[in-house]
PAGU-954177 format. One record per residue (C-alpha): residue number from 1; residue in three letters; x, y, z. Coordinates in nm, 3 decimals. Layout:
+-----+------+---------+---------+---------+
| pos | code |    east |   north |      up |
+-----+------+---------+---------+---------+
| NUM |  ALA |       X |       Y |       Z |
...
+-----+------+---------+---------+---------+
This chain:
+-----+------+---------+---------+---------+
| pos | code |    east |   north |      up |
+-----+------+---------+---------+---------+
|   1 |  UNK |   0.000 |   0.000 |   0.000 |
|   2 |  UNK |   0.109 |   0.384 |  -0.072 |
|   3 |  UNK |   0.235 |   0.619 |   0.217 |
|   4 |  UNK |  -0.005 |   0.752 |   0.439 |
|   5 |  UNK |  -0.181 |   0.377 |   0.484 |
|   6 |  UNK |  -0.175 |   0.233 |   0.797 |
|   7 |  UNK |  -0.151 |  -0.124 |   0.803 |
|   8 |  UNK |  -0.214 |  -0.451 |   1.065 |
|   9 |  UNK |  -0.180 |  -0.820 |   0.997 |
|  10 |  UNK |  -0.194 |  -1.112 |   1.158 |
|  11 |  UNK |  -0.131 |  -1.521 |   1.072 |
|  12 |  UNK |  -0.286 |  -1.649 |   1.411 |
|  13 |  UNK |  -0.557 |  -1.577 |   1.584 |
|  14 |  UNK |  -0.537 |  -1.460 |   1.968 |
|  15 |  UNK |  -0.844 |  -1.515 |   2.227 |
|  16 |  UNK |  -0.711 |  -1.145 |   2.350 |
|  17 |  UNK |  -0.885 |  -1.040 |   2.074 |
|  18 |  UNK |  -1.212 |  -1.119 |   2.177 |
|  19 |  UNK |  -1.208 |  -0.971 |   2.498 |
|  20 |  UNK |  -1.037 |  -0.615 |   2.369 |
|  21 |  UNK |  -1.341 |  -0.607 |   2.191 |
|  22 |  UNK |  -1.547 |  -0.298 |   2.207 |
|  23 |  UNK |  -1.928 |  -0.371 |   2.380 |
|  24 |  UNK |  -2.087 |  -0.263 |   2.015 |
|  25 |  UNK |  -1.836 |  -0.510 |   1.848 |
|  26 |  UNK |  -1.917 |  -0.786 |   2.086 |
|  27 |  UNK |  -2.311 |  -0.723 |   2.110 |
|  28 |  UNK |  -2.236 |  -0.738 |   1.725 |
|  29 |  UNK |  -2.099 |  -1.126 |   1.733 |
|  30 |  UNK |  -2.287 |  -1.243 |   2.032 |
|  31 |  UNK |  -2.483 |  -1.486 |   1.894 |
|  32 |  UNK |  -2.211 |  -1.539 |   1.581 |
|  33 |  UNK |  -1.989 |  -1.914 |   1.597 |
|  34 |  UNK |  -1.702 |  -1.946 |   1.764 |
|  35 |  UNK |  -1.512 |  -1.938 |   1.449 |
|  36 |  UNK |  -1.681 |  -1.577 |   1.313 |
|  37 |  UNK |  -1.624 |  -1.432 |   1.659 |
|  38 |  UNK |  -1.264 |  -1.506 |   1.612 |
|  39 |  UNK |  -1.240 |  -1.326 |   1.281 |
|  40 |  UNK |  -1.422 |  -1.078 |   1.362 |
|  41 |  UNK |  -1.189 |  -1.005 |   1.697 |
|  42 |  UNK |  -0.872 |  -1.059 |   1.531 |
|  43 |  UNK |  -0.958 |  -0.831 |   1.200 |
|  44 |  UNK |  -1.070 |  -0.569 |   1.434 |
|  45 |  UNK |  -0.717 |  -0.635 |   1.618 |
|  46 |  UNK |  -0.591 |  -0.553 |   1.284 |
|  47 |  UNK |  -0.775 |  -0.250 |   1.221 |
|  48 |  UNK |  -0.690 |  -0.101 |   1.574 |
|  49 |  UNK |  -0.294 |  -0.136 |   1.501 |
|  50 |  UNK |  -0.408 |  -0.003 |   1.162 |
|  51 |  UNK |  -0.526 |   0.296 |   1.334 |
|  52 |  UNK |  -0.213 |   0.330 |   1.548 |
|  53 |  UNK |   0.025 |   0.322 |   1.259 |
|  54 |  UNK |  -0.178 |   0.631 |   1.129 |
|  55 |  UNK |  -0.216 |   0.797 |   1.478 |
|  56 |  UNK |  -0.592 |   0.765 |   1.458 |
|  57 |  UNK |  -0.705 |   0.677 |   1.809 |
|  58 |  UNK |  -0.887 |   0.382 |   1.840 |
|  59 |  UNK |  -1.229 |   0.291 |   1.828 |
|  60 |  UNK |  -1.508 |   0.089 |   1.741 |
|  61 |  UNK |  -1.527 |  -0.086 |   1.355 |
|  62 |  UNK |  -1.929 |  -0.192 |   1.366 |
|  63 |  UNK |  -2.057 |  -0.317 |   0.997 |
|  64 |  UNK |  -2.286 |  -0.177 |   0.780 |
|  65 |  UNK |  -2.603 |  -0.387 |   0.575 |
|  66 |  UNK |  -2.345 |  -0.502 |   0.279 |
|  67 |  UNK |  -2.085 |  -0.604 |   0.572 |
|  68 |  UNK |  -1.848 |  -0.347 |   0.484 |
|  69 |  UNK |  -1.640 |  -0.173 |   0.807 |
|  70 |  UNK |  -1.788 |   0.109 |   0.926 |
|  71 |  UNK |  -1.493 |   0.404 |   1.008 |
|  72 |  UNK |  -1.488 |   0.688 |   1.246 |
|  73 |  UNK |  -1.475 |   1.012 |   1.082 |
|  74 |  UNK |  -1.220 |   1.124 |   0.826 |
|  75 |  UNK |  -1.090 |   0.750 |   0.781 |
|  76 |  UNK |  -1.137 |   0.522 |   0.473 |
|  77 |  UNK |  -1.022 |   0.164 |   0.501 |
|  78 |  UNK |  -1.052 |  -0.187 |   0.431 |
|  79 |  UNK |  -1.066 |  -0.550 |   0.639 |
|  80 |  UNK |  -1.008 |  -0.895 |   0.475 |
|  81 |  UNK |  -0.988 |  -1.225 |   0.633 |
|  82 |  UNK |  -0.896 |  -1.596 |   0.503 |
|  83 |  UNK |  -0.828 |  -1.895 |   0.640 |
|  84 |  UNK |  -0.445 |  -1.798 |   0.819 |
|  85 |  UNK |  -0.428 |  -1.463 |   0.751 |
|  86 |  UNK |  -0.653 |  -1.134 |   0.894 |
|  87 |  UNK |  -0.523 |  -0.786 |   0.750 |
|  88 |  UNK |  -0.644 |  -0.408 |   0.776 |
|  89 |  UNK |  -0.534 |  -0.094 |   0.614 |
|  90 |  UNK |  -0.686 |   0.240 |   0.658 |
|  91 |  UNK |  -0.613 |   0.618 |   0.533 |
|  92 |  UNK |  -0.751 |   0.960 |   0.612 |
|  93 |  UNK |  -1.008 |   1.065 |   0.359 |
|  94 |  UNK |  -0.847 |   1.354 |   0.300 |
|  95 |  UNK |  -0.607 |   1.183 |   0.147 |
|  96 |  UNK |  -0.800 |   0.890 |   0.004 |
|  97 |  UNK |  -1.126 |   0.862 |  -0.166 |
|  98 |  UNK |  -1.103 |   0.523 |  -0.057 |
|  99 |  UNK |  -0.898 |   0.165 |  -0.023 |
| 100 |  UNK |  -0.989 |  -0.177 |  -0.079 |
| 101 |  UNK |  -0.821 |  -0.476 |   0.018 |
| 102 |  UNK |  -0.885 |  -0.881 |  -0.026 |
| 103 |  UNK |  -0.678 |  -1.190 |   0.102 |
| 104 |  UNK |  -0.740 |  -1.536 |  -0.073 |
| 105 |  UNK |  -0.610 |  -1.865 |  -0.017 |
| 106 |  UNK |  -0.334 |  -1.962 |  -0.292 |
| 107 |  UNK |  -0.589 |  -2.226 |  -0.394 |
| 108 |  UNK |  -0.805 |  -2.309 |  -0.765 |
| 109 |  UNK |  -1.135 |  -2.203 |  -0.715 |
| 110 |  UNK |  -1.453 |  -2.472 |  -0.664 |
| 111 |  UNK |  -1.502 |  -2.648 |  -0.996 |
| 112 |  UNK |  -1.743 |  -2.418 |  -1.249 |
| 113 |  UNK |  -1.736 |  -2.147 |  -0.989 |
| 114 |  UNK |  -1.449 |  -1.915 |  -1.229 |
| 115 |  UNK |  -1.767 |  -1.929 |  -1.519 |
| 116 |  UNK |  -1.994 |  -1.788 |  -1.267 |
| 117 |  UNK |  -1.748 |  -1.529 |  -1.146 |
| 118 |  UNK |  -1.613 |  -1.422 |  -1.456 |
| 119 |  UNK |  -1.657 |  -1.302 |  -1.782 |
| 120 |  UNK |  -1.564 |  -1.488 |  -2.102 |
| 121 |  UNK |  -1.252 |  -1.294 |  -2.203 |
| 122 |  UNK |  -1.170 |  -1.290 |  -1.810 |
| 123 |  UNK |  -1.189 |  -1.676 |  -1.835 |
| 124 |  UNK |  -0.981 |  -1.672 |  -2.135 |
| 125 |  UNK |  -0.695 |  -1.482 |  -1.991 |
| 126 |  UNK |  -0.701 |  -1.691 |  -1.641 |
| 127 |  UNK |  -0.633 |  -2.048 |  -1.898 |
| 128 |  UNK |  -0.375 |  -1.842 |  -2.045 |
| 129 |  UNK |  -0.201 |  -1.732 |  -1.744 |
| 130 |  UNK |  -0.221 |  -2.065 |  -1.595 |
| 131 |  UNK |  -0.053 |  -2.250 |  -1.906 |
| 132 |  UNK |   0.248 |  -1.988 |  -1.865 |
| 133 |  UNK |   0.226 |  -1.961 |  -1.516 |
| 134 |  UNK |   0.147 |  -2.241 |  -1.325 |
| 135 |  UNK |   0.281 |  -2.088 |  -1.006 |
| 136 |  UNK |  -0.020 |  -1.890 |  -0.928 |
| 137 |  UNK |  -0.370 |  -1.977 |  -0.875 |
| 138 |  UNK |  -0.475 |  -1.709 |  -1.119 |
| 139 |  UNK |  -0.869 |  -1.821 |  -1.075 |
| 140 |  UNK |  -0.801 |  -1.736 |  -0.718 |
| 141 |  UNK |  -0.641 |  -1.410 |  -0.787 |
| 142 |  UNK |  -0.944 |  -1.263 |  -1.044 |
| 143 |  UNK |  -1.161 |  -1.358 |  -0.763 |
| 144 |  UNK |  -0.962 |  -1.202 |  -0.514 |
| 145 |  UNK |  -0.918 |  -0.859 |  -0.773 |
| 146 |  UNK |  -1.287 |  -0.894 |  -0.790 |
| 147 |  UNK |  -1.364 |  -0.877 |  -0.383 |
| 148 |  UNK |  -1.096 |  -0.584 |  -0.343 |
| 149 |  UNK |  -1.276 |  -0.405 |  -0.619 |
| 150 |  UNK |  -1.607 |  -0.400 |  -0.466 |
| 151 |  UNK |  -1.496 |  -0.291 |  -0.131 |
| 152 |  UNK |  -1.333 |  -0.014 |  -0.286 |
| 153 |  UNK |  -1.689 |   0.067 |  -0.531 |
| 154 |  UNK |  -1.959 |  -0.017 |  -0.261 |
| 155 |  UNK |  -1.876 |   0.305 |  -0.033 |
| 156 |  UNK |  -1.895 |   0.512 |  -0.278 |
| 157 |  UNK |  -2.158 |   0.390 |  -0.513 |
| 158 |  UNK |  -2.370 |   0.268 |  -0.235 |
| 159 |  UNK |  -2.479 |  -0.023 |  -0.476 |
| 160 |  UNK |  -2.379 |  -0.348 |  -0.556 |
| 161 |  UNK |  -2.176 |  -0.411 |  -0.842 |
| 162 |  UNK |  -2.241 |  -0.773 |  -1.004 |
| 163 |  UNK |  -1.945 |  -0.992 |  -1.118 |
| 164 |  UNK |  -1.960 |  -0.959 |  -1.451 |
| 165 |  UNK |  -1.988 |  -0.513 |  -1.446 |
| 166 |  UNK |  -1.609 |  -0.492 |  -1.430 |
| 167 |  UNK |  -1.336 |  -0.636 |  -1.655 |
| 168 |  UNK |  -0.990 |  -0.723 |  -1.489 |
| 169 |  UNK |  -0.674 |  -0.795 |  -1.646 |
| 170 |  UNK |  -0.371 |  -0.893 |  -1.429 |
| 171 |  UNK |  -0.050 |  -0.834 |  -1.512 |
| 172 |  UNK |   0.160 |  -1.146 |  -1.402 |
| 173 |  UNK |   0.526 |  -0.973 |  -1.422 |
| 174 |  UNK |   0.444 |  -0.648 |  -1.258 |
| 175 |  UNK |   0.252 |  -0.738 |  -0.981 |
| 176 |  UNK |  -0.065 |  -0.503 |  -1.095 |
| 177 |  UNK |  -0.382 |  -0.517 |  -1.231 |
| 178 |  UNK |  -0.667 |  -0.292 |  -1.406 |
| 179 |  UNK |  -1.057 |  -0.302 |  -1.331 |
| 180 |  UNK |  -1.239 |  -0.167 |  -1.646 |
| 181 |  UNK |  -1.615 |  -0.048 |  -1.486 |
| 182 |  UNK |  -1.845 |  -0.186 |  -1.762 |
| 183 |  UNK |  -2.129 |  -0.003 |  -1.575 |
| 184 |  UNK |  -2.148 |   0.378 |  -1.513 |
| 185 |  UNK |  -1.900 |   0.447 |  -1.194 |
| 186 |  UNK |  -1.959 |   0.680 |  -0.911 |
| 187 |  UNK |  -1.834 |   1.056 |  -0.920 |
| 188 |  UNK |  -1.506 |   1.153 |  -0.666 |
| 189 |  UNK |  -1.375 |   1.511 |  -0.605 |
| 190 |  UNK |  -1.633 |   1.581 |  -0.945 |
| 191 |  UNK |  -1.467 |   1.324 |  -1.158 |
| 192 |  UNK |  -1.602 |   1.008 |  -1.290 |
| 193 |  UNK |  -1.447 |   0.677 |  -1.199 |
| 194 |  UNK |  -1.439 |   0.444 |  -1.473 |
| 195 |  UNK |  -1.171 |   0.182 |  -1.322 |
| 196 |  UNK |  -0.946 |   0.115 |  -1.078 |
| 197 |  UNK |  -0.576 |   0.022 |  -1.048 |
| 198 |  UNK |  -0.433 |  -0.243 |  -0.819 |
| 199 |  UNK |  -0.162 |  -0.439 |  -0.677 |
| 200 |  UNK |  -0.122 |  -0.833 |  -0.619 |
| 201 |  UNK |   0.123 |  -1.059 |  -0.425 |
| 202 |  UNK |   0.130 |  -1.385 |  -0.388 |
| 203 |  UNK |   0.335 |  -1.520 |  -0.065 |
| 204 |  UNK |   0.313 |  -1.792 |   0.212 |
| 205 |  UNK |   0.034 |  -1.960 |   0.072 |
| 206 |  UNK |  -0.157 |  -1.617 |   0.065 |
| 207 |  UNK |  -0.260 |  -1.404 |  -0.208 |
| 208 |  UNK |  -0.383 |  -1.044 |  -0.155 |
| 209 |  UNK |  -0.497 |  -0.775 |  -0.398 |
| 210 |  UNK |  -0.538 |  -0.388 |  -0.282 |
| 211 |  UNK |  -0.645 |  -0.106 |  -0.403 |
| 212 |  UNK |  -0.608 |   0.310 |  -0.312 |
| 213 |  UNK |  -0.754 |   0.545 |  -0.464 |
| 214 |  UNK |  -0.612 |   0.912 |  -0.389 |
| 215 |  UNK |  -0.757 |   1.245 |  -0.381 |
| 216 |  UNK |  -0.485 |   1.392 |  -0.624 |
| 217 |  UNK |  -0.638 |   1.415 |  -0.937 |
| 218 |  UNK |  -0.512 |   1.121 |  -1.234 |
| 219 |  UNK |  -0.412 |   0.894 |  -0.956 |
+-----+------+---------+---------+---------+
């Protein structure tokens, strides 16, 4: 992620977690499994040493009706979670119309699920990658690019956006990729957004995509 971001990460999961939680977090979870309480704790863990790093005091991260994190004032920011690995990043808005971030497991996707995720030409490029580049799930990663775009769309657009309404290509040398919006995008400091520009790593079994969009204009 660019400077200003802060950033928090974790590979294990601590029961600490749980009980740092704020009494709107936990009221949140009460009734959630064992298992979503601990992700939920140990992302939120994540997202106060986020907050730190930035010198944003802490507080409570409640969710919104889509799931997404809900931020104190003047703060833009993401939470993922995946099976080993929790992460948070977060920016002030001034600087950042907003950030998106996903964490996959380096593992192929369910069988037929890329079709239903994907569109044709998306589909195309994953086979292609994969002959060339057998190193990376690259099914894994599109859906991955896909997540980290629509945590970076919904705040803005307050909307969902479907699957198939943006068109990713990864680049497999640079670590980037582009999201082309096939739908019309939402408007930020009076200019249209019609894609976004990310970055992906694969590492430790992990793969995460990101996203941050800035408040300078062209970037």
């Amino acid at each position: 992620m660019p400077s200003p971001i802060g950033t928090g990460s974790t590979f294990v999961d601590y029961d600490a977690a749980l009980t740092a939680l704020y009494p709107q977090e936990a009221a949140a979870v009460a009734s959630a499994k064992p298992k979503r309480r601990q992700e939920y704790a140990n992302v939120r863990m994540c997202a106060r040493r986020a907050m730190s790093e930035l010198g944003v005091p802490s507080a409570p991260v409640l969710s919104g009706a889509r799931g997404e994190p809900l931020w104190p004032d003047g703060i833009v920011g993401s939470l993922t979670h995946c099976p080993g690995f929790r992460a948070a990043a977060v920016g002030r808005s001034s600087a950042f119309v907003g950030l998106g971030i996903d964490a996959e497991p380096d593992l192929p996707l369910a069988e037929n699920l890329l079709e239903f995720i994907s569109l044709p030409q998306e589909q195309a490029r994953v086979h292609a990658l994969t002959q060339s580049s057998p190193g990376v799930c690259w099914d894994r990663l599109l859906f991955s690019a896909k997540e980290t775009v629509f945590k970076i769309w919904f705040p803005l657009a307050k909307r969902e956006l479907d699957f198939g309404e943006a068109d990713i290509r990864i680049d497999p040398d640079s670590g980037t990729f582009s999201a082309r919006l096939l739908v019309l995008g939402p408007t930020a400091d009076g200019e249209r957004i019609e894609g976004f520009n990310g970055r992906w790593l694969s590492r430790q079994g992990i793969l995460l995509t990101a996203i941050a969009l800035r408040r300078t204009t062209g970037q």
